[in-house]
N, C-alpha and C positions, 0 to 999 in steps of 0.2 A: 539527507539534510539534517544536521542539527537540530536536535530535539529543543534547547531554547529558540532556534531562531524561529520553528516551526509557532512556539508557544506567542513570541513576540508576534509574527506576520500575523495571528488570527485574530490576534484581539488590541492592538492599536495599531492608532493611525502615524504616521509620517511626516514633516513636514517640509515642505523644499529644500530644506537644507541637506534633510534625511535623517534627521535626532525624530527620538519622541514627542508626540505633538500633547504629552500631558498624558492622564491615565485612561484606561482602556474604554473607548468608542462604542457606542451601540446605535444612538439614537438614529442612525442614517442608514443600518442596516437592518433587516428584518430578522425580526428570530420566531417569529411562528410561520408555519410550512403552508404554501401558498394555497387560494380558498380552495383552487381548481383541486387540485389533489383530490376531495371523496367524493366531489362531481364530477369528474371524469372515470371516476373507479363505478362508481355506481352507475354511471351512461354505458359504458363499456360492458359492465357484466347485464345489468339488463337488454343490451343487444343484440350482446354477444349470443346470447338463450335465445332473445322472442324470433329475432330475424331468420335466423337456419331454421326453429324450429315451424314458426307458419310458412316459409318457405317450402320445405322437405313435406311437409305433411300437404301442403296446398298441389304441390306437382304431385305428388301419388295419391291424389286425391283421396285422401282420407280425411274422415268427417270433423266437427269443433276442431279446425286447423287454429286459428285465430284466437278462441278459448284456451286452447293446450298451449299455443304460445306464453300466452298472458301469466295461464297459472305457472311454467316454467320459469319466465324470467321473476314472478315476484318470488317463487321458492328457490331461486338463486339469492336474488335479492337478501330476502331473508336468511339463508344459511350464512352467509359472507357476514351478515351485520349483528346476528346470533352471536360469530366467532368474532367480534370485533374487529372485521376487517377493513372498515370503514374510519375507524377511530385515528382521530389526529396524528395521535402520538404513534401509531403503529404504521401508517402510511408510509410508501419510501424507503422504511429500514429493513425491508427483506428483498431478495431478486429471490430468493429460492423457490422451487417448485415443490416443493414436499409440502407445503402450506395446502396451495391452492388444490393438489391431486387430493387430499383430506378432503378438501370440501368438497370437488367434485364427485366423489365418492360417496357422502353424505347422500347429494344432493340426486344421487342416481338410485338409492335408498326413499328418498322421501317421493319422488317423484314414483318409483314404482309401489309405492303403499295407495299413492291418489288412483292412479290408473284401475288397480285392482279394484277400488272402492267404488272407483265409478262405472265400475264393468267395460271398461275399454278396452277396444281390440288391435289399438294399434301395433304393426308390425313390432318386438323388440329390439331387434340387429334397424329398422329402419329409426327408431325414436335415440339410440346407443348412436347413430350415425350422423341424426339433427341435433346432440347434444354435446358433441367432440371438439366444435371450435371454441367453445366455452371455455375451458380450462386455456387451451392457449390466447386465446384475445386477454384474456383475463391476465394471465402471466407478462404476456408481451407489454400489456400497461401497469403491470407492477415492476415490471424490469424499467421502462422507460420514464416513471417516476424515482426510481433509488438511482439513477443515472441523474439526474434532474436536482435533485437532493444533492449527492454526490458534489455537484459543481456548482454548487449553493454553497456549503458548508466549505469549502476550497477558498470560496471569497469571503470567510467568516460570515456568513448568513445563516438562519436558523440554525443559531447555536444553541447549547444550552450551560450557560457560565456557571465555570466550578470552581468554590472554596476547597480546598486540597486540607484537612487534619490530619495530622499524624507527628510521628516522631520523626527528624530531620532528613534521615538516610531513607525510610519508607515512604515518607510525604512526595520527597524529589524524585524516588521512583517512580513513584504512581505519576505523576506530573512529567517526568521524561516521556514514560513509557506511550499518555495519551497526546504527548505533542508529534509523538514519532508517527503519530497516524490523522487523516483527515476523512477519510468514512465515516468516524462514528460522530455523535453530539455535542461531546464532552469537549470546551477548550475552558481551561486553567486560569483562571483571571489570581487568583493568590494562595498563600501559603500560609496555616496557622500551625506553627511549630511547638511540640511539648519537648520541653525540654532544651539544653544545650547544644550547640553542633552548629555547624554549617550547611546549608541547604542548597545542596548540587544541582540548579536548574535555574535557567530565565524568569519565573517566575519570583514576584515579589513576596518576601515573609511580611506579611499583614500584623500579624500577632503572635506571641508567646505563651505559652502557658505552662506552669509549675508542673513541680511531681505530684499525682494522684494525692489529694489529701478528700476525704468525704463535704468537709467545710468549705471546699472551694467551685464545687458544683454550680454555684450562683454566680459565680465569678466566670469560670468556663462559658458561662453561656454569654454572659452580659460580653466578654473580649467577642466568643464567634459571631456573633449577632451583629455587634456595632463594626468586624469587619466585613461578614457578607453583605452589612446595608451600603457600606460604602464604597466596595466594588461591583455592587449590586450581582449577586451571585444569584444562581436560581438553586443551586442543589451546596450540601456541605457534606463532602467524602470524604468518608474517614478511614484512612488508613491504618490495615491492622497491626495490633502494635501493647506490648501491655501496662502502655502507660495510661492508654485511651482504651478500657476494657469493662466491664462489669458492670456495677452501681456507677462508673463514673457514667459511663457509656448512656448508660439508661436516664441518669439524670441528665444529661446532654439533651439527649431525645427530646425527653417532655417539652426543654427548653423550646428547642427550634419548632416544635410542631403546634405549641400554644402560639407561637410569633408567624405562624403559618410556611416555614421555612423547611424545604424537602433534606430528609437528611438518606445519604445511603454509605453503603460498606462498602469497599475492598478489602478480600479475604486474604489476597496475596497471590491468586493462582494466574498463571500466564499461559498461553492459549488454548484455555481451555474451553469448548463447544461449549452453549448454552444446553442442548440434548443432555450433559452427560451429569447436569445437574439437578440436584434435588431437594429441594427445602424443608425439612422436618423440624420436629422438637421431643428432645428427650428431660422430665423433671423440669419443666419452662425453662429449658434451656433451647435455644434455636439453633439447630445443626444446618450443614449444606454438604449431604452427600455427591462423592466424585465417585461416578461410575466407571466404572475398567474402563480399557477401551477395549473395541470388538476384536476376539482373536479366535473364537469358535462359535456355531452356531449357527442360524439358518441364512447370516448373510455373506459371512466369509463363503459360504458352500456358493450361494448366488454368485459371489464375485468369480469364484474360480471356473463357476460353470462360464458365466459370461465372458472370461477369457480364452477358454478353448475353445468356445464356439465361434466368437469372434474372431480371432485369430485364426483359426480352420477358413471361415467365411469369405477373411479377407485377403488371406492367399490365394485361393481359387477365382474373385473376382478379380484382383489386382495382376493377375497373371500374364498379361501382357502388357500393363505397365511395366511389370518386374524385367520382361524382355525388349520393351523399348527404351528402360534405363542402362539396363545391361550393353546395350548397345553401345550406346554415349559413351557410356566409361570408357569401355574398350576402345575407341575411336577416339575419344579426346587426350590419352595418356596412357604408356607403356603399363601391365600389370595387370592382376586378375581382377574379376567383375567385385569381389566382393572384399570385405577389410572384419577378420576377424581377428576381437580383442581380446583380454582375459579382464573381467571383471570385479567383482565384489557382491554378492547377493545377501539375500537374508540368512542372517546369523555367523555372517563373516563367511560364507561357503563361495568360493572361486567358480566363475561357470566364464563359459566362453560368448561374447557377443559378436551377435549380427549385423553388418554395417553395409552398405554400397558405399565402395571405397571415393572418396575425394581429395585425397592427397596423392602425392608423388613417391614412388617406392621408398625415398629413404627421407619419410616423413621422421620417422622415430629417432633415426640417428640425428636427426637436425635439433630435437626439440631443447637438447643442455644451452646450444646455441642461440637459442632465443627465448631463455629463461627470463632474460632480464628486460625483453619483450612484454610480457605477461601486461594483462590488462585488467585482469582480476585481483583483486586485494586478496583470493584466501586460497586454501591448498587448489582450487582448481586453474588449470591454464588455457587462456583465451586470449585469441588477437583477434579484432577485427579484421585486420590486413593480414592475415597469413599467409606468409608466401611457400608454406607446405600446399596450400590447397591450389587443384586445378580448375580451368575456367567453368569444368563442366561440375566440377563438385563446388563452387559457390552458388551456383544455382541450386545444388541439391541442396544443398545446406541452408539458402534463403528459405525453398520453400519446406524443407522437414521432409524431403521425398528421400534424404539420404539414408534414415532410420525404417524404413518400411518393412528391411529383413528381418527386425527384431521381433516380425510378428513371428516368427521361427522359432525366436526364444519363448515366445508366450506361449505356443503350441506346445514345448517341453516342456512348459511347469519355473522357468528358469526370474520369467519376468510375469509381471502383469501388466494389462493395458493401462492401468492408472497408476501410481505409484510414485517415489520420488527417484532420483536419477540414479542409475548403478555407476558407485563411483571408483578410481582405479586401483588395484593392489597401497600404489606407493602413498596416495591419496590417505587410503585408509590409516597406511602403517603412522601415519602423523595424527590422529584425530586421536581426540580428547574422549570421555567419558560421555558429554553431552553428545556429539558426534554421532559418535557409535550407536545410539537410540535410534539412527536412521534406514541404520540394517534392523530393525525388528519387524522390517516388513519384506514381504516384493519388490523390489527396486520396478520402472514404470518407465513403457512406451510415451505417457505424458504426465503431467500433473500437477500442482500447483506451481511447482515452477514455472514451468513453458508457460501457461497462462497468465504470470503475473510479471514476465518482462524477460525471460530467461536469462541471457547471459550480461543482460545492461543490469542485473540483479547482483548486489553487494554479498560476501560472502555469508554475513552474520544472518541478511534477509531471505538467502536462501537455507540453512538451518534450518530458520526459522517457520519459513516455510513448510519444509520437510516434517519439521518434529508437529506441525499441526495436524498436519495427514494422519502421522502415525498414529497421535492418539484420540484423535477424531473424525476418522474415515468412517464412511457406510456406505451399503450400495447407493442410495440415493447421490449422492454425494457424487461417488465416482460417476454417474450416467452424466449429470450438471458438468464435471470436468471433462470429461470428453462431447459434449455437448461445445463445449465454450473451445477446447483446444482446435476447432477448426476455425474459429473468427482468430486467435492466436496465429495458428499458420496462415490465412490468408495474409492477416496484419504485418507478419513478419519482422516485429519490433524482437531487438534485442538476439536474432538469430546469425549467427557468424560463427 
């Protein structure tokens, strides 16, 4: 979708004709996050604790069942609201688990300082065993609110409306960039431009402003102000840029924040992990360090272990899956059980892949032939209809059971279980400079692709995709994507 239409749909209304019904709409939709939200977070985690814990302790009869409760769920309580997990503003905007295992963590820490203190003898594998639905009841209703959030902010509801500063070609960036998306808070209500230019986006240019002069500091503020009141903006981002920089910047500040008006930055960086950054200050200057991304050390070791482990694991289990697919193939179409390719791995190094074949022998020679098929916008080729593919390999391909050899690959070192897709020789011989940042990893049995729509996925979104992995993958990370890549294959959106 077009990043202005996107900008337009969030923040006005319509009117039966279908023109604009005048400038952009609030009053009839909500913009703070519903009451339930840290009553339901806070019901959840307190029962999530007290209920298992006087339970478990009441059937194995061990003594202050009902007190251990009590003190568990408010020292949950309170570790969670310690960490701000309670707070409005923080509500909704994370599904991730690495949050809540922190606190649970804490929370198995605080609880065993109390126990020792009160000389209690409860079993520890039995209180480790009344304390384990915690983290997941807990998670399951932080998932089910940012889902909830999610399809709020879709219908322009708790939003949080942005004045966009910057210089023309930066401002419209930053403003493309936040229409292209509706997960996050941010919609665009206007545009204060420094400077000359045209302004590449949906959004409206509210106001102009001069080249940096010291003398105009007063003036700068008096334009942002009288336009954030008039689109009623709640935040003014300013895009980095060195028109809007230094003394000017700073007198800026003072301005909006004496008028009680929130001001924040855009440094310019794009997908970059909130993890891998860092706020410092050197000589009162304000830095924001970018940390590498991980390429040694103790979690790359985790990932590799947990890929030949897993992949060993799931050969041996899946093993007469592997011969009741093997089956099929052979029986539904002439040709061997299995379809091996030549791929592309990390650092441009060729390995061979593992398939259970779903096409017809002379799938390869057909594909010049249905070039102009193609139903992807970018180097890779996809038909929904493919009439290379057999009846029995559309089902494998529905459900991802066609890819299951590749744990073969992941057993050699060739692939990992997460990763971004290994893509073909001819593929590659075309990519760009950006591109090629995708081989600096494992290419991956799943990973944010498959999860996020796989083949209904535009070419630039799959990149895009890819190049987040690379430079912000962790183990954590990776267990959440293959966590999630099984609601993906059941779902089966986007799979052909």
């Amino acid at each position: 979708m077009p990043g202005g239409y996107m900008w337009h749909a969030r923040t006005t209304e319509t009117n039966s004709t279908g023109t604009a019904a005048g400038s952009p709409v609030t009053a009839t939709r909500p913009r703070t996050k519903a009451g339930w939200y840290p009553v339901a977070a806070l019901t959840v985690d307190v029962l999530g604790v007290g209920l298992p814990v006087a339970l478990i302790l009441r059937v194995e009869h061990q003594p202050y069942a009902y007190a251990s409760a009590l003190v568990a769920a408010l020292a949950w309580a309170a570790v969670r609201s310690l960490r701000r997990r309670y707070a409005r503003r923080e509500l909704g905007e994370s599904r991730g688990s690495l949050p809540v295992l922190h606190d649970w963590l804490i929370l198995l820490g605080v609880l065993a300082v109390l126990r020792a203190a009160a000389d209690l003898h409860h079993p520890a594998l039995l209180c480790l065993a009344a304390l384990l639905p915690a983290p997941v009841l807990t998670l399951t209703c932080s998932k089910l609110t940012w889902h909830h959030l999610v399809a709020a902010r879709r219908e322009a509801q708790v939003v949080t409306r942005v004045l966009v500063l910057g210089e023309p070609a930066a401002a419209g960036d930053v403003a493309e960039h936040l229409a292209g998306r509706t997960e996050h808070p941010y919609v665009v209500v206007g545009i204060v431009a420094i400077g000359e230019g045209a302004v590449r986006t949906g959004a409206p240019v509210a106001a102009r402003l001069g080249v940096p002069m010291p003398e105009a500091a007063d003036g700068d503020t008096r334009q942002v102000l009288a336009a954030a009141r008039e689109l009623e903006a709640d935040v003014v981002l300013v895009a980095a840029g060195p028109l809007m920089a230094g003394e000017r910047l700073r007198r800026l500040s003072w301005g909006l924040h004496d008028a009680g008006t929130e001001l924040a930055l855009a440094p310019g960086l794009v997908e970059c992990a909130v993890k891998r950054l860092e706020t410092t200050s050197a000589a009162g200057l304000a830095l924001l360090r970018v940390a590498p991304p991980l390429r040694s050390g103790v979690q790359p070791f985790l990932k590799s272990a947990m890929d030949r482990a897993g992949a060993a694991l799931g050969l041996l289990l899946l093993s007469p899956v592997f011969l009741a697919i093997g089956a099929a193939v052979r029986l539904g179409s002439q040709g061997p059980v299995f379809y091996r390719q030549v791929r592309v791995g990390q650092g441009r190094v060729p390995f061979v892949m593992w398939k259970f074949r779903t096409m017809f022998l002379d799938a390869d020679a057909r594909k010049a032939e249905l070039e102009r098929a193609n139903e992807h916008d970018g180097l890779m080729f996809k038909m929904r209809r493919d009439p290379r593919v057999t009846r029995v390999g559309r089902l494998l391909r529905r459900t991802s059971l066609d890819e299951l050899p590749q744990l073969i690959n992941v057993l050699l070192g060739s692939m990992s279980l997460v990763g971004p897709r290994p893509p073909l020789p001819e593929e590659v011989a075309r990519y760009g400079d950006v591109e090629l940042r995708r081989l600096a990893v494992r290419p991956g049995m799943t990973g944010l692709w498959q999860i996020s729509g796989r083949s209904d996925l535009s070419w630039d979104e799959t990149v895009e995709l890819d190049l987040h992995y690379v430079d912000n993958w962790s183990f954590t990370s990776d267990v959440d994507v293959m966590a999630r890549t099984f609601r993906a294959v059941v779902d089966g959106r986007g799979a052909y």
